[in-house]
Each structure stands twice: as structure tokens, then as C-alpha cells.
C-alpha positions as CSV (number, residue, x, y, z in Angstrom):
1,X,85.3,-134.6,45.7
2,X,85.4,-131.3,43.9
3,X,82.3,-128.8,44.2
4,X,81.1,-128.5,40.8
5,X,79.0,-125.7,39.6
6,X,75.2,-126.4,38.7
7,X,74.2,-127.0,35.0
8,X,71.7,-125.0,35.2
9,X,71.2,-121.5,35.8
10,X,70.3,-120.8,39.7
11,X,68.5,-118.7,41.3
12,X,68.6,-117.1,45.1
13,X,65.2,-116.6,47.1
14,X,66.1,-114.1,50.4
15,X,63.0,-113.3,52.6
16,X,63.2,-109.5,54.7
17,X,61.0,-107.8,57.3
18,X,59.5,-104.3,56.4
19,X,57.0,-102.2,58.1
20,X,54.9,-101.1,55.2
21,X,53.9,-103.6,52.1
22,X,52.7,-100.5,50.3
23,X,56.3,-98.0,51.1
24,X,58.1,-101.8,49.8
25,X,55.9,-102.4,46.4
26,X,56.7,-98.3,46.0
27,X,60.3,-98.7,46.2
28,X,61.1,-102.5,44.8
29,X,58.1,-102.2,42.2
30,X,58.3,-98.8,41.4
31,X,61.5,-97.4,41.7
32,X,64.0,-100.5,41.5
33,X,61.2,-101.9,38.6
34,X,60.8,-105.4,40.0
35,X,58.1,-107.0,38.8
36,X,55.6,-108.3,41.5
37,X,54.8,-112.0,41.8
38,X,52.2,-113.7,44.4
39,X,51.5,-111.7,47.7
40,X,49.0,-111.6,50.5
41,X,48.0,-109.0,52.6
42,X,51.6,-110.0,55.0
43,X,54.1,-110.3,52.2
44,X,55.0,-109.7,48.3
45,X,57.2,-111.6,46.4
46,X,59.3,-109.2,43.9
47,X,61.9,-110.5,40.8
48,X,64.8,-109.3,41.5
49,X,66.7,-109.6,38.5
50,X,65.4,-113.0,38.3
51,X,65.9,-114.1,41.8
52,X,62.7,-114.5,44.0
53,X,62.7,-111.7,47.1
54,X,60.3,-111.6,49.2
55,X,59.2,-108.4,51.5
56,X,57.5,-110.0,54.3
57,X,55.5,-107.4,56.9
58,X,56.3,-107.1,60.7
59,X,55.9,-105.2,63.5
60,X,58.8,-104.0,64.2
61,X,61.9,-103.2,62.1
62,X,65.6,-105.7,63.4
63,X,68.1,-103.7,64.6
64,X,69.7,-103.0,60.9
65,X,72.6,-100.5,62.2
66,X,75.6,-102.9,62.5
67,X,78.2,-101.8,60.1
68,X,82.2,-102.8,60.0
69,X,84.7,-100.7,58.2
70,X,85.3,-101.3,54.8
71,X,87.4,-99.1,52.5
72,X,87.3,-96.4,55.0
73,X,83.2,-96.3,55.1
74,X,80.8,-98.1,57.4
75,X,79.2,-100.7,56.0
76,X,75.9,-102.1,57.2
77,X,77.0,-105.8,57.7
78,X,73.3,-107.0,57.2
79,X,72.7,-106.7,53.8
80,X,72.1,-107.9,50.6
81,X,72.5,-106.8,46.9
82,X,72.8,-107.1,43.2
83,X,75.6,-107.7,40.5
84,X,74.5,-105.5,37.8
85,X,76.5,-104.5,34.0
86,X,78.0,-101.1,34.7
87,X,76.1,-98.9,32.3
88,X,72.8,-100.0,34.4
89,X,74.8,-99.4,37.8
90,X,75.5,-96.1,36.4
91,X,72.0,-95.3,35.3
92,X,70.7,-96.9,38.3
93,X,72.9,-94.7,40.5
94,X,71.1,-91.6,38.7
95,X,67.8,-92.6,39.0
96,X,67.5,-93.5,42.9
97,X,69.8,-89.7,43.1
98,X,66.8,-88.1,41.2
99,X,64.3,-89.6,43.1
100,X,65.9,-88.4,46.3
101,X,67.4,-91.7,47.9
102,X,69.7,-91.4,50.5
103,X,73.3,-92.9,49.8
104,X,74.2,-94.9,52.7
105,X,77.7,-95.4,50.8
106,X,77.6,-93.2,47.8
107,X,78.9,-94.5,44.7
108,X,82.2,-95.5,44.0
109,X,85.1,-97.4,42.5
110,X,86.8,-100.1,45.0
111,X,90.3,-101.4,43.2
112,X,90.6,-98.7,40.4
113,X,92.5,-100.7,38.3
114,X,93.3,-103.8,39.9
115,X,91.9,-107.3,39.6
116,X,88.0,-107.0,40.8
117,X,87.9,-103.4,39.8
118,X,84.1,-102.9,40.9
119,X,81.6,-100.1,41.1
120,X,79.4,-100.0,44.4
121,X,76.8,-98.1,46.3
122,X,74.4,-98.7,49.3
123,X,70.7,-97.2,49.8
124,X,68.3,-98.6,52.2
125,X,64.6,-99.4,51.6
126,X,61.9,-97.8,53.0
127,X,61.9,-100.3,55.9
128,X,65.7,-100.0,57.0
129,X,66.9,-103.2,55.2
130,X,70.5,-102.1,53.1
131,X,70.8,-103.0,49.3
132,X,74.4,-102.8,47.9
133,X,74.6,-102.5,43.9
134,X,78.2,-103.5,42.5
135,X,79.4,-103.4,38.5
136,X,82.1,-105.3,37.7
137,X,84.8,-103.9,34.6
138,X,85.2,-107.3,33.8
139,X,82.6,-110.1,36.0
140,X,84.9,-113.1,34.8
141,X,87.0,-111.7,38.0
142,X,84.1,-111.5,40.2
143,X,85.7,-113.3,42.8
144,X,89.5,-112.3,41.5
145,X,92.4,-111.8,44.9
């Protein structure tokens, strides 16, 4: 039996720790302009492009440090992130430079013209947790060899 794609559009939900519910709705709300959904005074749930994530507070931050090679750069191998079109990863790359965000991997171009040709960057929250941003040239050859 073949896996078949859904009919329907779908939709991720990923849950995170951070230390600070009001440094999280600052930088998802805010500056990434995710609109908030429910919360209580432990978590908030953000749209993330239409995907449900959900900042949930802790005491203490997961060791977020681990990274493997990738491309010559160390890449934090917790993480998560967002396909967007490449005029907003371009824009978006602007905005968190203007507003001071740290690059963990500053932007670039991974298989300058080859199949996958994709733009990417990494920036952490303000609790630690990493947040990669790709463009695609083309997303039919999102997963393209």
C-alpha cells in the first residue's frame, strides 16, 4: 500500500519550552507577526503561518547547543522552522537584521543552481529554541536529490 498524501490541507502543531511568556509573545507576536490564539498564564499558542505553535513556560531552558556540521556551519540539530516564498525570506531576513537579531547561520544560498536551490538562515528566540527560515527558487523541488 502506497502512502498517499492527505486531501486536505494539513497542518503541524509543535509545543517548546521558553523562560519568559512575555520575551516569547515579544518575539513570535511582535516581531515574527504571529497572531496569538488561547494562552494561560504557562503557555501561548501562536499561528505560525497557519500551523499551531505553542510556547509553553519552564523553569529551565533544555540544553539547545547540539549542532552537526552542515555546509561548513554548525547547525543546531534541535530545531524547527518555516518554508516561506523568497521575497518574504528576503524581507524577513531584513527585518529580524534591523531589529538586532543575532544570526546563528546568517543568510544564504545552499545549491546555487542546482535542484533544491534554497535560501536559509537560523536565529534563536528569546528562550534558546533555533528557528531556521528556507525559500525555495522553485518549491515543486522541495524535496528534489
Amino acid at each position: 500500500m502506497q502512502n498517499q498524501l492527505p486531501t486536505h490541507p494539513t497542518k503541524f502543531h509543535l509545543a517548546f519550552p521558553v523562560d519568559n511568556l512575555m520575551a516569547a509573545r515579544a518575539f513570535y507576536k511582535e516581531l515574527l507577526g504571529c497572531r496569538e490564539g488561547r494562552s494561560s498564564d504557562q503557555w501561548v499558542d501562536f499561528d505560525f503561518h497557519g500551523h499551531q505553535i505553542v510556547a509553553h513556560l519552564v523553569d529551565r531552558k533544555e540544553d539547545t547547543q547540539i549542532t552537526n556540521p552542515v555546509d561548513g556551519k554548525m547547525i543546531p540539530v534541535r530545531h524547527f522552522g518555516l518554508i516561506v516564498p523568497f521575497a518574504e525570506w528576503e524581507g524577513l531576513a531584513s527585518r529580524l537584521r534591523d531589529a538586532g537579531i543575532d544570526f546563528l547561520v546568517d543568510p544564504y544560498i545552499r545549491f546555487n543552481g542546482e535542484a533544491g536551490e534554497q535560501g536559509t538562515f537560523f536565529v534563536k528566540d528569546p528562550a534558546g529554541n533555533a528557528i531556521e527560515f528556507k525559500a525555495f527558487r522553485n518549491e515543486d523541488q522541495l524535496f528534489a536529490r
